[in-house]
Each structure stands twice: as C-alpha cells, then as structure tokens.
KOLPASE-44759 format. One record per residue (C-alpha): x, y, z; residue in three letters. Coordinates in steps of 0.2 Angstrom, whole numbers, padded with zeros to 4 digits, always signed. Each point is the difference from the previous one (the first is absolute). Layout:
XYZALA
...
***
This chain:
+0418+0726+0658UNK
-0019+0003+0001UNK
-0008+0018-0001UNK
+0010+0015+0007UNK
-0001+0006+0018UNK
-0003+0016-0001UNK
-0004+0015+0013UNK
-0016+0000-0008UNK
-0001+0017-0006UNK
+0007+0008+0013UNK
+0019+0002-0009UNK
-0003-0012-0014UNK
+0018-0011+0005UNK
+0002-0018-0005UNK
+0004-0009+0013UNK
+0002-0014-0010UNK
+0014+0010-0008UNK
+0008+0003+0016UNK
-0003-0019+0006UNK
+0009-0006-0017UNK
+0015+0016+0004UNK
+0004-0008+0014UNK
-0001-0019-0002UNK
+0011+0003-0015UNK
+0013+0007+0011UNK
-0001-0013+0012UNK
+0002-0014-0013UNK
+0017+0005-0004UNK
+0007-0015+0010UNK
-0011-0012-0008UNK
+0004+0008-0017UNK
+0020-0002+0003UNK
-0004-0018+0004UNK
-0010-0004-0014UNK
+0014+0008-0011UNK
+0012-0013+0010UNK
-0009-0012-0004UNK
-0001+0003-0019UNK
+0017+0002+0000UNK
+0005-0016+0006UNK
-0013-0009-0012UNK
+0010+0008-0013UNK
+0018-0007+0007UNK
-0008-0017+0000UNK
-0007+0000-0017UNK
+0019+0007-0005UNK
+0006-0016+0009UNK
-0011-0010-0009UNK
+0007+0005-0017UNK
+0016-0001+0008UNK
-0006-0021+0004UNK
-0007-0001-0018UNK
+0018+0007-0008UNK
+0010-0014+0011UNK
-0011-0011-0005UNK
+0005+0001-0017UNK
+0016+0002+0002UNK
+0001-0018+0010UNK
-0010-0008-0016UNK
+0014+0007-0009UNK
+0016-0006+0010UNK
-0011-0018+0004UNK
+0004-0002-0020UNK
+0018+0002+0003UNK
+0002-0007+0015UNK
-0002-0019-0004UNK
+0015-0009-0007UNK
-0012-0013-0005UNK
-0009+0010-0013UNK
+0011+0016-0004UNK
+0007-0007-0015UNK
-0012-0004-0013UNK
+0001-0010-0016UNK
-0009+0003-0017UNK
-0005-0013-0011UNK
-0003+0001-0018UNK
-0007-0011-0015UNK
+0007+0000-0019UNK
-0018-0004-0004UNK
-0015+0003+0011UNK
-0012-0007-0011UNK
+0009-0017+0004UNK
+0003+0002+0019UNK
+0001+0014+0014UNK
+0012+0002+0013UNK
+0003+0010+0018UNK
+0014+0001+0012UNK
-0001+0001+0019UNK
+0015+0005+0010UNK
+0006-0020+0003UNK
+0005+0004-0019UNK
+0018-0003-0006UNK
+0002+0010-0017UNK
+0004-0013-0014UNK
-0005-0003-0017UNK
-0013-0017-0007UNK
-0002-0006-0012UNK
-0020-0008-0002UNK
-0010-0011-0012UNK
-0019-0004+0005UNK
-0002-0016-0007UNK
-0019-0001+0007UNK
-0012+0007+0012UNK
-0008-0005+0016UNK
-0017-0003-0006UNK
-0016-0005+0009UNK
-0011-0017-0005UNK
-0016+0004-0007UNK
-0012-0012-0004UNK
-0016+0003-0009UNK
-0017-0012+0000UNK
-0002-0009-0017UNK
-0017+0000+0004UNK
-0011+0016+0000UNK
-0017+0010+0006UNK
-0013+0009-0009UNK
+0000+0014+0012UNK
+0009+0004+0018UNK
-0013+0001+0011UNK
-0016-0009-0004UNK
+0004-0019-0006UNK
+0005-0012+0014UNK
+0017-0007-0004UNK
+0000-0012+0014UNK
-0012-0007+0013UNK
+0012-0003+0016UNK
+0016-0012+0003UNK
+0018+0010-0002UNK
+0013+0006-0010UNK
+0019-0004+0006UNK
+0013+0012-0003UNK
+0018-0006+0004UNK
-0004-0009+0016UNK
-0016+0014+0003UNK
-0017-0006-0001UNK
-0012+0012-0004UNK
-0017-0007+0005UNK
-0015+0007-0008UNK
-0015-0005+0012UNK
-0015+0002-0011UNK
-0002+0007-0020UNK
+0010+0013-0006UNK
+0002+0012-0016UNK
+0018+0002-0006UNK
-0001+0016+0006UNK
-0002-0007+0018UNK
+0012-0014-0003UNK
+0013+0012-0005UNK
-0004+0009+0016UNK
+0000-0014+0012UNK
+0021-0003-0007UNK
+0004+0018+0005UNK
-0009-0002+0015UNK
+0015-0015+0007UNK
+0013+0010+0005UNK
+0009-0017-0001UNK
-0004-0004-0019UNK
+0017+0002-0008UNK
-0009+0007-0016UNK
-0011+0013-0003UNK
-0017-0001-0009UNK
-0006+0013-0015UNK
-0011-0001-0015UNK
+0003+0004-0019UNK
-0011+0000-0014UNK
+0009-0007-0013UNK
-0014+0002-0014UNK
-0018+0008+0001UNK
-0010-0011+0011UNK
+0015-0007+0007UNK
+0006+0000+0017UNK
+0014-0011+0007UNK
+0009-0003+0018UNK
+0017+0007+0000UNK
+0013-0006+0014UNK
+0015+0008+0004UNK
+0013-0004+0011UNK
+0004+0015+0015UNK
+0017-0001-0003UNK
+0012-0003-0014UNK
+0015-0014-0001UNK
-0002-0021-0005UNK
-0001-0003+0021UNK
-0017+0010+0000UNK
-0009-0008-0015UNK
-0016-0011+0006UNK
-0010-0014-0006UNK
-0021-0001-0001UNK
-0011-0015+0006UNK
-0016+0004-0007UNK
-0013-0009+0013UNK
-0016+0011-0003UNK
-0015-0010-0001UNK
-0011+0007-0016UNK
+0015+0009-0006UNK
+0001+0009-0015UNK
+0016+0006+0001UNK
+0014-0011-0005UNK
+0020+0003-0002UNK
+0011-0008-0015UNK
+0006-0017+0009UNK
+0015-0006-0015UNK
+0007-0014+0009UNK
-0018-0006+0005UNK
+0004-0002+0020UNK
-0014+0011+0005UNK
+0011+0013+0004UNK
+0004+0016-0009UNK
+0012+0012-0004UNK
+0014-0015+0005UNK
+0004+0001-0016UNK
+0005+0013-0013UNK
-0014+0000-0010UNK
-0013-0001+0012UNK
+0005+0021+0003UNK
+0000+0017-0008UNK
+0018+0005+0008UNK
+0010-0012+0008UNK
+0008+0005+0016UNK
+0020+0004-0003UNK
+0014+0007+0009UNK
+0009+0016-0005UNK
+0017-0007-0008UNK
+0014+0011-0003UNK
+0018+0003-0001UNK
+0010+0013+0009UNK
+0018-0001-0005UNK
-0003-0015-0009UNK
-0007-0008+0018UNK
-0015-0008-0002UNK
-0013+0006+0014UNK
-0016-0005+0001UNK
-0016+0007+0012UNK
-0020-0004+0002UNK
-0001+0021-0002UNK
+0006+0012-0013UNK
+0007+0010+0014UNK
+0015-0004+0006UNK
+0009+0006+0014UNK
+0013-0010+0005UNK
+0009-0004-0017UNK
+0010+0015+0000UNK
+0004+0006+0017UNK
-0010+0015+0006UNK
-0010+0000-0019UNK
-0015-0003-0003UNK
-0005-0007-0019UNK
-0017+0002-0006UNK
-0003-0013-0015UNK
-0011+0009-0013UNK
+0003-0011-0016UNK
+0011-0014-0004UNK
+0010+0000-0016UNK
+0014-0014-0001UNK
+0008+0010-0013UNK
+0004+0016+0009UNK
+0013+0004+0011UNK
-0005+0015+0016UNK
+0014+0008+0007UNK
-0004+0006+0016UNK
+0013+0011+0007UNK
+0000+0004+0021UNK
+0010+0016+0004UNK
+0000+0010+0016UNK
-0011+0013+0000UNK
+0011+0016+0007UNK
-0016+0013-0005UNK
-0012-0008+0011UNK
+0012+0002+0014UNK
+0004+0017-0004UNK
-0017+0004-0002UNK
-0002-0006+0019UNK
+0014+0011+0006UNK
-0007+0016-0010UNK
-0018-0003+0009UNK
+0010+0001+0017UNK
+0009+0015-0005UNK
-0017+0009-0006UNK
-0007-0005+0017UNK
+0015+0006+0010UNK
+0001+0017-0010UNK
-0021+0000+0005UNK
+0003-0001+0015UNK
+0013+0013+0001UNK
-0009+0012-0012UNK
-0014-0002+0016UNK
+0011+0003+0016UNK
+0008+0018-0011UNK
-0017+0005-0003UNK
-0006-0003+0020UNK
+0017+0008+0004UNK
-0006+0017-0012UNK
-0017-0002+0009UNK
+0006-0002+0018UNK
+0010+0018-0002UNK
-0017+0006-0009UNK
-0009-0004+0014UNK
-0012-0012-0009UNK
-0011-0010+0012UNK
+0006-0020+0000UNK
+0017+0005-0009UNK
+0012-0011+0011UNK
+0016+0005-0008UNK
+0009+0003+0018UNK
-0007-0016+0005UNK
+0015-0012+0006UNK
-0007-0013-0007UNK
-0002+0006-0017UNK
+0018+0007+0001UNK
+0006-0016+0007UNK
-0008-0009-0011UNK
+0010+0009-0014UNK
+0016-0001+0007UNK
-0001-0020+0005UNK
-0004-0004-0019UNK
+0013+0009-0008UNK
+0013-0005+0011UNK
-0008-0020-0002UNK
+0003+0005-0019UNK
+0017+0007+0001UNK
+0007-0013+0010UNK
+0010-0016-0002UNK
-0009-0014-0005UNK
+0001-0020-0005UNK
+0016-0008-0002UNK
+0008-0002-0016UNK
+0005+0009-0013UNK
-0012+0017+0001UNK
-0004+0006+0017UNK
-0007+0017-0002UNK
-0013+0002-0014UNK
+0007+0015-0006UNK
+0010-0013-0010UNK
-0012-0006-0009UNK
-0010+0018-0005UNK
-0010+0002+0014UNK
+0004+0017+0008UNK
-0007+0018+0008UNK
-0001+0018-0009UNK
+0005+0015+0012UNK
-0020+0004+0005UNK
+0000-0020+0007UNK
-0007-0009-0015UNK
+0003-0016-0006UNK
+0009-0004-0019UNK
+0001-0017-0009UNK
+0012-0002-0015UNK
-0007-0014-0007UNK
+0015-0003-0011UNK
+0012+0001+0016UNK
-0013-0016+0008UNK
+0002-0010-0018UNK
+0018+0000+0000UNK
-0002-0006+0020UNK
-0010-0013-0006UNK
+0012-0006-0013UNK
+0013+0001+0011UNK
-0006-0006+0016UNK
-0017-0006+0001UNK
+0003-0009+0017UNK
+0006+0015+0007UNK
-0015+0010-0003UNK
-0009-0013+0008UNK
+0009+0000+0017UNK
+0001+0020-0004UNK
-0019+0000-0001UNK
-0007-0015+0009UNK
+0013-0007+0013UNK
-0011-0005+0014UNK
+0010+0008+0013UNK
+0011+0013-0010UNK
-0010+0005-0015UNK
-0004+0018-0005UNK
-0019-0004-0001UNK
+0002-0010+0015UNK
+0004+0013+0010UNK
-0015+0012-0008UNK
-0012-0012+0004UNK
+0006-0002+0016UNK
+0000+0019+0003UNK
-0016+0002-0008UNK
-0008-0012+0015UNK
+0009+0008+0014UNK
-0013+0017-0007UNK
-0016-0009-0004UNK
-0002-0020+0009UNK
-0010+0001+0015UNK
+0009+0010+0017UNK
+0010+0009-0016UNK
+0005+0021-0001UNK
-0015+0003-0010UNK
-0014-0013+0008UNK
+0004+0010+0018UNK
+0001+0017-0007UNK
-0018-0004-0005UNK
-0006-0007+0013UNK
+0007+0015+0010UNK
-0010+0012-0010UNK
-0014-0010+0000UNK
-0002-0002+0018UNK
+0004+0021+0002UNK
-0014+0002-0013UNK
-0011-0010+0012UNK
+0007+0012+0015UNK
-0003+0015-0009UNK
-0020-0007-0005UNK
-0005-0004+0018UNK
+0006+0020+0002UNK
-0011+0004-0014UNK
-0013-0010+0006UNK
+0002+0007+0019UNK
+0003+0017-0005UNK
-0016+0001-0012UNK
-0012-0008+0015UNK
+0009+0015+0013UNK
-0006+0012-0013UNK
-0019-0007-0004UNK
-0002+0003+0018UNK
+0008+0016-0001UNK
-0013+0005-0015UNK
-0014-0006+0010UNK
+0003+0011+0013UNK
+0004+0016-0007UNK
-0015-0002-0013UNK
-0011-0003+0017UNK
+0009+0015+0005UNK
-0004+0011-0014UNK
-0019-0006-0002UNK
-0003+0004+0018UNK
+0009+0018-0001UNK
-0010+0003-0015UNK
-0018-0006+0010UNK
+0005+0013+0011UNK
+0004+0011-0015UNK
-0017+0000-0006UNK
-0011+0001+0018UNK
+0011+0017+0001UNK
-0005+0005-0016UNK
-0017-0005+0000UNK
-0001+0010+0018UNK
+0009+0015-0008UNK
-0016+0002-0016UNK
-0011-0002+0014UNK
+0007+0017+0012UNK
+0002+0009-0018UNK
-0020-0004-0004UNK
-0005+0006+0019UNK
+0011+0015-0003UNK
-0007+0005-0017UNK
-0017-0004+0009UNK
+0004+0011+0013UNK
+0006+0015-0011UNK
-0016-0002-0010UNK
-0014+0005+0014UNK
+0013+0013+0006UNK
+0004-0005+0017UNK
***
C-alpha cells in the first residue's frame, strides 16, 4: 500500500496500520459475497459432474433401448485361414456349411515389352493409351515413369498403373484393374505414337488382355457354395449370402468344407446390461457421498438438493416398475435387481435362462418403444438434462445468482476504493499536521534551552 503514514516522530503510529484495521473490517460484506460466490461455483461444478454421470448412464440405457440392435449374433469359422465371418443383429442363429471354390480376383496385365530405366528413356512421343472405354492422351514425350502417372492421374481409367522390375535393368508397365470380379476386367488399345511399350495381343485384333493369355491374372468372380447353393459375387466380401453375415473370402480350396456356425450372442448383451448397472451404482455411489458432504457442510455438496433426491427416486421407481408386454414385465425376473443401500445387481445366469426362454420378451421388456424398461430411463433421463430440463434451469439459476452476486462484488469493491481513498487523504493530512506540530515543538524546546543557557 505505499510507504506508511506515520506521525512522524511524534508517536511513531502507522497509520497505514490503522487505514488497513479498518478497511479490513469494512470489507466483511464484500468478503461474505465473495464466499457466496465461491460457493455457488462449487454447486455448479457438482452439477456438472452430476450432467457427466447422466450422461453415461444414457449411453448405457441407448444400448438397451433399441429393439433393433439389442440382440446380437456371433458368427464363427471352422477355418479362418479359408474364410472370416461376423454377425450383425439382422442375424438369425443357424449352422452353413461353405466351400470357396474360387476367389474374386483382380485382372492384371503386364507390358511384354520393357524400359531400361523408369525415369530417363522416353517410352512414347504423344498419341493415347485406351483403357476400357478411357483414353489416356499423352500430349508430348513421356518416361514410363510419367506414363504410369498420367493413368493414375484419370480418375476414370478403370485400371491403375505401377511399375516392376522383373530382372536388373528391367522395368515393365503393370495394370491393374480397381476392383475385383469378370464385369470389372478391361481391354488396352495401344495408340502411342513412338511407343515402346507393348501388351501381349494372342488373338492378333490389336487389343489386349481380351483374351486369357494376353494377362498375368484374369479377372474372376468369387464362387462358392453355402449349403450346397451355389453363390457367386464380383467381391470376396459377401454380405448378403447369409442374412446379417458378412463372409470374407481369404483362400479358395474346392476340397474343404467351412462350417460356419451363427449363434446369439447373450454375453454381449449382458455385458451391455452390466455397463448400465456400473453406471447406475456410479451414479448412486455420487449422490450418497454429496448426501455425507451436505450434512458435513462441504461447499457445493447438494445432497438436499430436490433434484438430486428426485432424480433418485424417479429412476428406481422407472426401474422397479412394470414394463413391456409379454411374458417378463419387471426386470427383476430376469436378474436385474437392488441391494438394501440402493445398488443395482445383475445375475447373469438368471438373464441367460430369460434369453433361452423368451428372447422376445426381453425385447419388449427392454426396448418396447412405448413400455420398455429402458424406454422409460431414457425418457427420464431427458426430462433432467434436454434443454428447459431440472438440471439445465438449476444451472442456469445459479449462474445468473452468480452474476448477481459479482455486480455486488464489483459494486461493493468500487464503494470501498473510494472509501480507502479518502481515509488515506485523511490520514496523510492528519499526519502533515502531525509533523508542523512537532517541528513547532523542537523549535520552543531549542528557545527554551537557549534561554536557560544565558540565564534569563
């Protein structure tokens, strides 16, 4: 605060002591609003964690609360090597039998004809190279490095281009088709002018890879039987021959039977229902410890809160009550119930034999768009957090009293600038005075001692 104001030797006080005495006590109100103020910061932050806790918990009940997708189907293969499976929920468990009699493959035609180098010996002086029904014009002398470019360059060009040494000094055009199956081979008309690079031609009707020879790999379908069906596809994924599987192809053996067996999947979905219970008991482990920290008098704590405690009450009775409409209607029939301190329990065995049981009636248990268990949560869950909810206008409360309370600060902290100003203008004019008095008072001591001195 500057150097202290002192009665300059008269009585040595600090009136910068006294100044700092008194604007302490006077900032007591501004104090208590500045403690108002932190404490209401610390109730929204609890309500944010509150938000981030419901949050999960509606990730967790989304997962249960689609018919579409709560059930789940996994897939498996006798032999991976041969082909790979996965199962969505449009699944229906059964058993297949499948033989991969060939590959989807990709053509690939190399040029019979080769360069030196990649990038220094001009293959071709202009003119164009046809691909499918794509010309690629080259419009002036080009390396078979720049040639191969120019192909990749046509987004239209149903092959791409690459290059291969195929002995020291060696350098050949290799074109491949983008995508596998017979209706995505291609055909080259070689119409550079100066050309060096030629393509095998076995029929002699200036067009290759028409016919067999004139390619390194021929395009093919993928061929298979499933159940002794024969199916064909342009891919070597497949996601229509089985219904909700999808095949990947890796390697064809006419000879060897894949069994691949479609089963429904119960620990995926109790693995779904365990992540909602861990995410309920969270958020009820959260509102016991803000109920311990509102009767400790913790700032923030809002364990007497109504919403909270409403909050509470609303999802246990939504989990307790009757729901869908066949043959299970509380979930409690099918493991899912509470300990005596509020907490949820899953007995995975008790969902299994549900499942076997009834797998229908967990879903409109669960799922049922206007009965279901999860449903309802969901439903709850909005009611707290969408926009004009519980928690979004408890927020919005406290921020706007936070606001309030810093317009006090700020009012209250300008009254007492003002106030400090004054009283140090006070106190630097009282200790002026101070100082004339005590600079009068040495000078009648010196005339006195004077006078004393020539014995008057």
């Amino acid at each position: 605060m500057g150097s202290p104001i002192t009665f300059s030797g008269f009585n040595q006080i600090d009136f910068n002591v006294v100044l700092n005495a008194i604007m302490q006590q006077e900032s007591a109100p501004l104090q208590a609003l500045q403690a108002r103020q932190s404490q209401l910061r610390a109730t929204d932050s609890t309500y944010g964690q509150l938000v981030t806790k419901l949050d999960s918990l509606r990730t967790a009940s989304d997962a249960l609360s689609d018919s579409s997708t709560l059930t789940t189907y996994a897939a498996t293969s006798t032999d991976t090597a041969a082909l790979t499976v996965s199962a969505s929920s449009d699944a229906t468990a059964g058993r297949y039998e499948v033989t991969v009699n060939e590959l989807a493959r990709a053509q690939v035609t190399v040029s019979n004809s080769f360069s030196p180098d990649t990038d220094t010996t001009i293959v071709a002086s202009g003119g164009s190279l046809t691909i499918g029904t794509e010309a690629i014009t080259i419009a002036g002398p080009v390396t078979l490095k720049a040639l191969a470019a120019a192909i990749n360059a046509d987004a239209n060009s149903p092959a791409s281009a690459s290059i291969v040494a195929t002995e020291p000094g060696k350098y050949r055009l290799v074109l491949t088709s983008k995508n596998t199956g017979e209706a995505n081979a291609f055909t080259i008309a070689n119409q550079l002018t100066a050309g060096t690079i030629t393509f095998a031609d076995a029929d002699g009707n200036n067009v290759s890879g028409d016919s067999a020879s004139d390619n390194a790999v021929n395009a093919t379908n993928a061929s298979l039987l499933i159940n002794n069906i024969a199916v064909t596809s342009t891919t070597n994924t497949l996601t229509d021959a089985i219904p909700g599987v999808t095949l990947t192809l890796q390697q064809k053996d006419p000879a060897k039977t894949v069994v691949v067996s479609v089963t429904r999947d119960d620990e995926a979905l109790a693995d779904r229902v365990a992540t909602f219970v861990e995410s309920f008991n969270d958020l009820v482990k959260f509102a016991d410890a803000q109920a311990s920290a509102s009767n400790n008098g913790t700032d923030g704590a809002i364990g007497r809160d109504s919403v909270l405690r409403g909050l509470r009450g609303a999802l246990r009775n939504a989990l307790l009550g009757a729901h869908g409409s066949a043959t299970f209607t509380r979930l409690a029939e099918v493991g899912l119930g509470f300990t005596r301190t509020g907490e949820l329990t899953l007995d995975r065995s008790a969902l299994t034999s549900a499942l076997d049981s009834d797998p229908a009636a967990i879903q409109s248990l669960f799922a049922d768009p206007s009965t279901g268990a999860f449903t309802a949560v969901n439903s709850l869950i909005d009611d707290y957090t969408d926009a004009g909810g519980f928690l979004p206008d408890a927020r919005t409360r406290l921020s706007d009293e936070i606001a309030r309370v810093g317009r006090q600060m700020d009012d209250m902290s300008a009254r007492l600038a003002v106030r400090r100003a004054a009283l140090q203008q006070e106190f630097t004019a009282a200790d002026e005075a101070m100082a004339r008095l005590n600079s009068q008072k040495s000078s009648l001591s010196s005339i006195s001692s004077d006078l004393f001195s020539s014995n008057f």
